[in-house]
VOPAGU-2260 file (C-alpha; in pm, 1 decimal, decimal comma):
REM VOPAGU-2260
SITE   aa  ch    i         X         Y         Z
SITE  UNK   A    0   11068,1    7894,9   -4273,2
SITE  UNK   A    1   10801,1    7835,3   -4538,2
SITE  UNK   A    2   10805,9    7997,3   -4871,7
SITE  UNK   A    3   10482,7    8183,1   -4864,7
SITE  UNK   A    4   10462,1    8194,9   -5236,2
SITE  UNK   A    5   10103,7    8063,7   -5320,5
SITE  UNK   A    6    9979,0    8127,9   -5004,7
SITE  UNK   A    7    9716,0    8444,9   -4846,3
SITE  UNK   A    8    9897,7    8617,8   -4604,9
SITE  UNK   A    9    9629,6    8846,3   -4349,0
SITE  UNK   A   10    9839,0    9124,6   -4194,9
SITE  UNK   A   11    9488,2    9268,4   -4016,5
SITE  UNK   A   12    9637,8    9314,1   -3706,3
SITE  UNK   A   13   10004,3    9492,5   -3648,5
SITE  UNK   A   14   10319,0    9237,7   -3575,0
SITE  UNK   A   15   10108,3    8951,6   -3622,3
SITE  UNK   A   16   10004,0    8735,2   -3972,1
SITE  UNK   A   17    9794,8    8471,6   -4099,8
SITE  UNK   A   18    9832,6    8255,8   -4401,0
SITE  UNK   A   19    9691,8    8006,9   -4591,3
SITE  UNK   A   20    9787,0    7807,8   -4869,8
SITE  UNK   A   21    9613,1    7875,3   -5174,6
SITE  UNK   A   22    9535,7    7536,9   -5327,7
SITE  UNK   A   23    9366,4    7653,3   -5584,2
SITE  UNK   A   24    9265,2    8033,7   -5696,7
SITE  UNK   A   25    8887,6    8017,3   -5842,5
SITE  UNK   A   26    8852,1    8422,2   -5888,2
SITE  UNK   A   27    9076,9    8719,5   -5814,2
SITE  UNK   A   28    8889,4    9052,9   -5939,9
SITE  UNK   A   29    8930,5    9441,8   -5826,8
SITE  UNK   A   30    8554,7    9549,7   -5798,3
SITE  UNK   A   31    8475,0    9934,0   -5726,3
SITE  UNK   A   32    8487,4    9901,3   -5351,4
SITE  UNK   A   33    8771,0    9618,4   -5332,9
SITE  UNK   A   34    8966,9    9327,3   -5444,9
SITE  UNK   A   35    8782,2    9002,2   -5400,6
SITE  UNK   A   36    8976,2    8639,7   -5406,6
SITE  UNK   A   37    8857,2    8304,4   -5344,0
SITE  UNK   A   38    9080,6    8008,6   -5319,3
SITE  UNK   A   39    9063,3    7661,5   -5209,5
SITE  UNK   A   40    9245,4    7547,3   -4869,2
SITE  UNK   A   41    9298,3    7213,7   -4715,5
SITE  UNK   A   42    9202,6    7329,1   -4391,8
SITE  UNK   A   43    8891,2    7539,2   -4450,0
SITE  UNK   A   44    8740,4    7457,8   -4781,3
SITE  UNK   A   45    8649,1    7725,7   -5053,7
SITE  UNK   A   46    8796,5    8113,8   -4847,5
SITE  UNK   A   47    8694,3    8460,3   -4979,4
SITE  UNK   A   48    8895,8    8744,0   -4911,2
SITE  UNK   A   49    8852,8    9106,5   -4942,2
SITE  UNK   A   50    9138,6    9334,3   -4976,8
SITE  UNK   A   51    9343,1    9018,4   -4804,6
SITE  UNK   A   52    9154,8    8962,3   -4562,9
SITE  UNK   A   53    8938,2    8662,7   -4483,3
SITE  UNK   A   54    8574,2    8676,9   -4424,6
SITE  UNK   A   55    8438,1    8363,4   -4483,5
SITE  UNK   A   56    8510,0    7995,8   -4521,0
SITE  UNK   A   57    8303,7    7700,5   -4606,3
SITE  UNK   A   58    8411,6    7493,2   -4317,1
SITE  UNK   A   59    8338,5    7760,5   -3979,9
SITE  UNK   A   60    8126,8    7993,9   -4120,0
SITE  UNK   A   61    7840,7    7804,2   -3972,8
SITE  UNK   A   62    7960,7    7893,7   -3597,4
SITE  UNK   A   63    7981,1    8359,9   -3746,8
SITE  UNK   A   64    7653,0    8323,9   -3891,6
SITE  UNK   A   65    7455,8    8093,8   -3652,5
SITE  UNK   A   66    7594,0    8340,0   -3343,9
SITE  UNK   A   67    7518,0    8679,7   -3524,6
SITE  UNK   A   68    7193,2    8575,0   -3603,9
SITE  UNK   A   69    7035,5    8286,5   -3357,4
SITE  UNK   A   70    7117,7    8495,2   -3049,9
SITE  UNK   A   71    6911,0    8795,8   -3117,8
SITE  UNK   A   72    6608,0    8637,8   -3312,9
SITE  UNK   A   73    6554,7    8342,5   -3043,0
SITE  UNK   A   74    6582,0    8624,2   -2729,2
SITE  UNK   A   75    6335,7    8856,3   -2947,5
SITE  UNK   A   76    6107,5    8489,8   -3018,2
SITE  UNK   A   77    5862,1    8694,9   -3207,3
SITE  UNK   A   78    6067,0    8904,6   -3477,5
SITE  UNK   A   79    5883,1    8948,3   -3828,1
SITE  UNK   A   80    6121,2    9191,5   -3984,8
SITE  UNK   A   81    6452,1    9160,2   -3988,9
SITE  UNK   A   82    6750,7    9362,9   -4160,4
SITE  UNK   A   83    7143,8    9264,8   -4263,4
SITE  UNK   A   84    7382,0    9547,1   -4325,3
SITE  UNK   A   85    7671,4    9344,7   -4505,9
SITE  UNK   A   86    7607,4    8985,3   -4552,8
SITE  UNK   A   87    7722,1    8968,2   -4904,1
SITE  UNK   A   88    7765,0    8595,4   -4885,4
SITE  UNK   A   89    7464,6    8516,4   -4790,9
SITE  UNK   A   90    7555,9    8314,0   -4461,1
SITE  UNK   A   91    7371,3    8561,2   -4230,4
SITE  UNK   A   92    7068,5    8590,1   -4526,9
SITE  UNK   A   93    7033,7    8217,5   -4460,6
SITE  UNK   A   94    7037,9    8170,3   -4098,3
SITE  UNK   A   95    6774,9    8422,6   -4045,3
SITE  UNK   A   96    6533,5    8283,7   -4304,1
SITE  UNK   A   97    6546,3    7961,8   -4104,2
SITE  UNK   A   98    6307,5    8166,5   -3835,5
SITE  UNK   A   99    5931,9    8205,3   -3932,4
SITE  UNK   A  100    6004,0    8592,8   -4006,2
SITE  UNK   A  101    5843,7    8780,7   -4308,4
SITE  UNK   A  102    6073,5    8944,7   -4427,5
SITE  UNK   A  103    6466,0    8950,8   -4438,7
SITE  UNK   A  104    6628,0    9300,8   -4610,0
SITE  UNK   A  105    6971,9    9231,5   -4681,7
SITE  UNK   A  106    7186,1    9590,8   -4780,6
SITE  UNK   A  107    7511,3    9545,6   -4938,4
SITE  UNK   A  108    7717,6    9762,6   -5087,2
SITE  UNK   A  109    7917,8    9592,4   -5393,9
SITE  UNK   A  110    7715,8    9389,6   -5636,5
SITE  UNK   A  111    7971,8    9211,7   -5688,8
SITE  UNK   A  112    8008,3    9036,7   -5388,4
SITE  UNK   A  113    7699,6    8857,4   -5370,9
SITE  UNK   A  114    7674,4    8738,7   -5765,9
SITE  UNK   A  115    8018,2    8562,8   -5721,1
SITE  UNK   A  116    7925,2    8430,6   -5405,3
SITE  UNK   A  117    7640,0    8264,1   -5576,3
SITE  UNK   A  118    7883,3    8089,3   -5820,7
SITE  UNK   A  119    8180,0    7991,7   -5609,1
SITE  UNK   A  120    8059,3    8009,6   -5296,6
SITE  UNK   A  121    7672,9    7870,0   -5314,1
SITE  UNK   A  122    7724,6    7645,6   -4997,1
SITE  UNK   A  123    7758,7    7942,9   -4776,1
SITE  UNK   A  124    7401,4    8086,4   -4909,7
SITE  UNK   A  125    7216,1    7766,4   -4942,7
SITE  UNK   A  126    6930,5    7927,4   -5132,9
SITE  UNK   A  127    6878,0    8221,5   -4963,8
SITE  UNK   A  128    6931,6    8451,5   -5273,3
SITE  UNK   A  129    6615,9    8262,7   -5382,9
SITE  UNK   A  130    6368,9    8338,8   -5103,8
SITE  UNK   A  131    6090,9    8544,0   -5185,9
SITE  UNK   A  132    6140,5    8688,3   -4772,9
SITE  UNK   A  133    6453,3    8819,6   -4895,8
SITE  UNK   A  134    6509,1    9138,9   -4976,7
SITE  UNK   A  135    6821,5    9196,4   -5171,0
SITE  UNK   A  136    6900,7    9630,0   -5159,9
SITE  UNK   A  137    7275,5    9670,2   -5332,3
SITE  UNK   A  138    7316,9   10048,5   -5125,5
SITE  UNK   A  139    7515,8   10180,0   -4892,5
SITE  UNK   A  140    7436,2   10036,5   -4570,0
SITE  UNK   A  141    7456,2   10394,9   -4351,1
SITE  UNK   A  142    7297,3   10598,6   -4654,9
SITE  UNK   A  143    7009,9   10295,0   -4613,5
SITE  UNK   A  144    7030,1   10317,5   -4272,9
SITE  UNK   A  145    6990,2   10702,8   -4257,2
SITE  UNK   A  146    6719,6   10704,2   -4475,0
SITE  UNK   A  147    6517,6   10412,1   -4396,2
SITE  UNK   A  148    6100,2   10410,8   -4228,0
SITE  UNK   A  149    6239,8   10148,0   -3991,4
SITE  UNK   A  150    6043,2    9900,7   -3858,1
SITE  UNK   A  151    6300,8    9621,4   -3787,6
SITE  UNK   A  152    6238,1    9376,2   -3500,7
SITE  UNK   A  153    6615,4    9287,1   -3517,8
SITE  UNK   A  154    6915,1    9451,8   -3690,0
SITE  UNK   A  155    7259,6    9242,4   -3761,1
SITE  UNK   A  156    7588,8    9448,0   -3854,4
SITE  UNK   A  157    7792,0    9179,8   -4069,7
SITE  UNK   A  158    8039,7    9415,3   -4159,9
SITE  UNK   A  159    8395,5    9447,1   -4219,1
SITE  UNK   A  160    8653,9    9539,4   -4030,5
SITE  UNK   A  161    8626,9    9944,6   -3950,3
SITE  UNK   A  162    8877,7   10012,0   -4292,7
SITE  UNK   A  163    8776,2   10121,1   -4602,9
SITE  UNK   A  164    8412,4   10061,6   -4704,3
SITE  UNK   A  165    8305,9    9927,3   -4390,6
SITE  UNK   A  166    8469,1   10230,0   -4163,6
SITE  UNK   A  167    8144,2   10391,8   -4127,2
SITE  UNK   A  168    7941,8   10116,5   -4032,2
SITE  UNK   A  169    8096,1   10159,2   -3636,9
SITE  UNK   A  170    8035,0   10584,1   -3622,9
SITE  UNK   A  171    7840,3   10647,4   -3340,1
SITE  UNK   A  172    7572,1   10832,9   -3641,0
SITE  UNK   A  173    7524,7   10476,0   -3797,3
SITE  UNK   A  174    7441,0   10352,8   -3457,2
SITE  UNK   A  175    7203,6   10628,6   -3364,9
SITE  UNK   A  176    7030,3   10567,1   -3685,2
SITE  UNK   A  177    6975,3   10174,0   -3622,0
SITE  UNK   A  178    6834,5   10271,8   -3310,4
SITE  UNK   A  179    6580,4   10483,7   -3486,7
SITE  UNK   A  180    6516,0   10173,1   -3722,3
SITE  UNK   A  181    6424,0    9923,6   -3471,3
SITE  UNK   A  182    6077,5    9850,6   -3333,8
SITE  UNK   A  183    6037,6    9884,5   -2961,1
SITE  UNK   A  184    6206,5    9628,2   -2830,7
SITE  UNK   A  185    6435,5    9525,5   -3079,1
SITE  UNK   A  186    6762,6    9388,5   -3126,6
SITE  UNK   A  187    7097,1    9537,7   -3263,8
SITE  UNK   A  188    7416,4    9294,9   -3304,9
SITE  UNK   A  189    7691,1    9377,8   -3452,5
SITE  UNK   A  190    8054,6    9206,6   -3527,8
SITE  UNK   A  191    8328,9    9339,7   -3347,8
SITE  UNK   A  192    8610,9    9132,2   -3416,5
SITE  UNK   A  193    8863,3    8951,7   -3208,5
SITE  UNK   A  194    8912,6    9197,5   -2855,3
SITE  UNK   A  195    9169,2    9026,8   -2735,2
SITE  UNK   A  196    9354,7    9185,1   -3070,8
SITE  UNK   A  197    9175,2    9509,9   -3138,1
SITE  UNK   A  198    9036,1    9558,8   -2807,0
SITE  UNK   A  199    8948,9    9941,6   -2931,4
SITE  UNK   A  200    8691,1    9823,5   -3145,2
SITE  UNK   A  201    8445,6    9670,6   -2918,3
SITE  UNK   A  202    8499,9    9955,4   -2631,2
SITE  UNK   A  203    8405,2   10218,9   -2889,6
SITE  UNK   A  204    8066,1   10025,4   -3008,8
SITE  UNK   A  205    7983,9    9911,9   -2657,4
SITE  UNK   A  206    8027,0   10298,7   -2544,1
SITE  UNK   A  207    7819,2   10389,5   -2822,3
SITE  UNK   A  208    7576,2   10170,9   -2713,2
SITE  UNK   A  209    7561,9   10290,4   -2357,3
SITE  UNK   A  210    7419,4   10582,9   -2477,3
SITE  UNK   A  211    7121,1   10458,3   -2704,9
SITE  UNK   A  212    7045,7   10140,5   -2497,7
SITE  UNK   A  213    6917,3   10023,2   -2153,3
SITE  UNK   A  214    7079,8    9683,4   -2211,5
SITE  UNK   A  215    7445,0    9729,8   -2381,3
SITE  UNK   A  216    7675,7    9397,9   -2375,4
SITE  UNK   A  217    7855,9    9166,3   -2551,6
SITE  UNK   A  218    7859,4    8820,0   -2620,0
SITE  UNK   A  219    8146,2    8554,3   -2757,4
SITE  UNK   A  220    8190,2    8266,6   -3003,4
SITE  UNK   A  221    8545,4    8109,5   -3092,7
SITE  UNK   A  222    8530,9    8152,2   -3484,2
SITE  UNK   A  223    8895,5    7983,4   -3605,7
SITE  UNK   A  224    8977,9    8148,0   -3879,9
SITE  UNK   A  225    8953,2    8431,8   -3686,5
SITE  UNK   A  226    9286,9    8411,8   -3518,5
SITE  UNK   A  227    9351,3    8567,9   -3193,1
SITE  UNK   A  228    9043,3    8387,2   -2958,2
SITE  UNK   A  229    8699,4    8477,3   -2887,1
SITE  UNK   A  230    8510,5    8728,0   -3126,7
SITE  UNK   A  231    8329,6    8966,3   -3000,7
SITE  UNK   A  232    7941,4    9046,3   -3086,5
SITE  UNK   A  233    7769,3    9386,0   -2943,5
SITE  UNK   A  234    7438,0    9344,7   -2794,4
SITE  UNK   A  235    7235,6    9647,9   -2734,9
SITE  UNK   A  236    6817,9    9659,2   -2667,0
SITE  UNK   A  237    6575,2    9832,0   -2461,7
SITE  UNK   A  238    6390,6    9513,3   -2385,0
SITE  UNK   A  239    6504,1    9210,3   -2125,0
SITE  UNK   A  240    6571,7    8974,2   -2402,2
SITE  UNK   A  241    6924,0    8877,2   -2248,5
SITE  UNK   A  242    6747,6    8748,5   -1940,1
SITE  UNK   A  243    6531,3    8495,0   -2113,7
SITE  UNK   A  244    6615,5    8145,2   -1952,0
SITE  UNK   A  245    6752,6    7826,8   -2150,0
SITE  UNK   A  246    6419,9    7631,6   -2111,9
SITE  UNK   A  247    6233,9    7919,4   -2316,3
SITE  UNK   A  248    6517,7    7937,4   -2543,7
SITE  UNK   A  249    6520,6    7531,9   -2595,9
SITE  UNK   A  250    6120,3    7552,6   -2637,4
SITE  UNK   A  251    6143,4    7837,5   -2923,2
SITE  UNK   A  252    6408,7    7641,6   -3120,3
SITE  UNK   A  253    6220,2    7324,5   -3064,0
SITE  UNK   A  254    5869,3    7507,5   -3222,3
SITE  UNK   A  255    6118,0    7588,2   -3565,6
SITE  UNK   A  256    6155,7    7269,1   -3597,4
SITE  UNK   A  257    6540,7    7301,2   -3667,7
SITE  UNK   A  258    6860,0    7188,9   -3542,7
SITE  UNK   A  259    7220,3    7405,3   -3568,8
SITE  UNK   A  260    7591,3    7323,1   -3593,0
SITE  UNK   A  261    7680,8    7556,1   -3268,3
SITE  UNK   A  262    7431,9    7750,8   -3178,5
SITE  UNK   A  263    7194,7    7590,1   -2853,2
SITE  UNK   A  264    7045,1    7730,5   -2574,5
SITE  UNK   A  265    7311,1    7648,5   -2329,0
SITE  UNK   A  266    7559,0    7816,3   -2595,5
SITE  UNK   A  267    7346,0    8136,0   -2568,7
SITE  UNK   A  268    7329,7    8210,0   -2255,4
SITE  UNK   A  269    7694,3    8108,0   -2188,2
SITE  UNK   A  270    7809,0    8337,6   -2455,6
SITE  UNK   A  271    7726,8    8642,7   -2244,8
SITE  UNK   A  272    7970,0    8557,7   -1984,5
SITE  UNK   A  273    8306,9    8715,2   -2023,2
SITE  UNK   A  274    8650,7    8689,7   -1970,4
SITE  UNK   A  275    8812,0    8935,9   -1728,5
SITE  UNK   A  276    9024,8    9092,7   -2035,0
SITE  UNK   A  277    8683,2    9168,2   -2175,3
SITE  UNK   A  278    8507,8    9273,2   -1935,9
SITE  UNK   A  279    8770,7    9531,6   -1898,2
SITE  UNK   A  280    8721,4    9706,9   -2301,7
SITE  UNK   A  281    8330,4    9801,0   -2189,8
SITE  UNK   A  282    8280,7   10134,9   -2102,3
């Protein structure tokens, strides 16, 4: 067995554990809200944890963000304003300012977060932080969320898991509220972790969902550091944007002129097809 000194063990889910080997440790701090590391791994590049656990890596972040993000703003194909509960990083900040949108409002909730992420983890950003579409709130995401004019064409939840901080970002209040805060026809996302592992999770947004929205589903992407198979995404709208076809899909990434790592039309509309295990967790 391997001596797990030097290495970041995840013990998210019960009877089960991750690790990886830290290579190098670039920052270890306690902030208000949590205890932030990043290290260096062979595998995955520069990792930040919170509290343990891993939410981002240089190497597969591109396939979190790219699904959290691409999916709802190329079904919308005409959002202007978008908001990003979370997103400390700057990964989801990034993907979305790819779009021609006006405006990006990014809430998180620890300061902290996002000024180391500029220093050690700048890849992951890219220059988002420097946008002028960005707009960079440090608040509570559900007190901003409560208290917000609205106005949002499309709303991503990059949370946390549902422990500590980011708990009250899955109460069926929060999600009521979003609903409030989109335009008609707008988008909500939101993660919802591996189902195959906390299957609970998903089933409570999804039933939350089936209450506020005419369209409530959920969509996949196989993020690896995220052990355990597919993640889950919810998808809830009043509009048809999950029935737009691949050919409109291919022609509105064409007009941005950009190219992605995962994300392509085909890989959209496939994503909304699930496994019989997950079909099973929606209300």
């Amino acid at each position: 067995m391997t001596n797990l000194t030097g290495w970041s063990v995840e013990t998210l889910h019960d009877g089960f554990a991750q690790a990886h080997r830290m290579d190098r440790v670039l920052y270890d701090s306690k902030t208000e809200h949590q205890r932030i590391i990043v290290f260096e791994s062979a595998q995955f590049g520069r990792v930040m944890t919170l509290d343990g656990v891993v939410q981002v890596t240089e190497r597969d972040n591109f396939i979190y963000h790219e699904m959290l993000t691409h999916v709802p703003l190329f079904a919308h194909g005409a959002a202007k304003r978008v908001l990003v509960i979370g997103g400390g990083d700057g990964g989801m900040a990034r993907e979305a300012l790819r779009h021609p949108v006006e405006q990006v409002t990014m809430v998180e909730i620890d300061a902290g977060v996002v000024e180391f992420c500029k220093e050690y983890l700048p890849s992951i950003s890219n220059g988002a932080f420097d946008d002028p579409r960005l707009d960079l709130q440090i608040a509570d995401g559900a007190d901003f969320m409560r208290e917000t004019d609205g106005g949002y064409d499309v709303i991503i939840v990059d949370s946390t898991d549902p422990v500590g901080p980011g708990e009250v970002l899955f109460t069926d209040h929060f999600y009521g509220h979003a609903k409030r805060a989109l335009t008609p026809g707008g988008i909500l996302v939101t993660q919802n972790g591996v189902p195959f592992m906390q299957g609970s999770e998903l089933t409570g947004t999804l039933r939350a969902f089936g209450s506020l929205f005419r369209d409530a589903h959920a969509y996949l992407a196989p993020v690896p550091t995220y052990q355990g198979g597919f993640m889950a995404f919810g998808w809830g709208t009043d509009s048809a944007a999950r029935d737009v076809d691949v050919a409109t899909l291919a022609d509105r990434v064409n007009a941005t002129g950009q190219s992605f790592d995962y994300y392509t039309p085909e890989i959209h509309k496939a994503a909304f097809a699930l496994p019989g295990y997950v079909k099973r967790l929606l209300p």
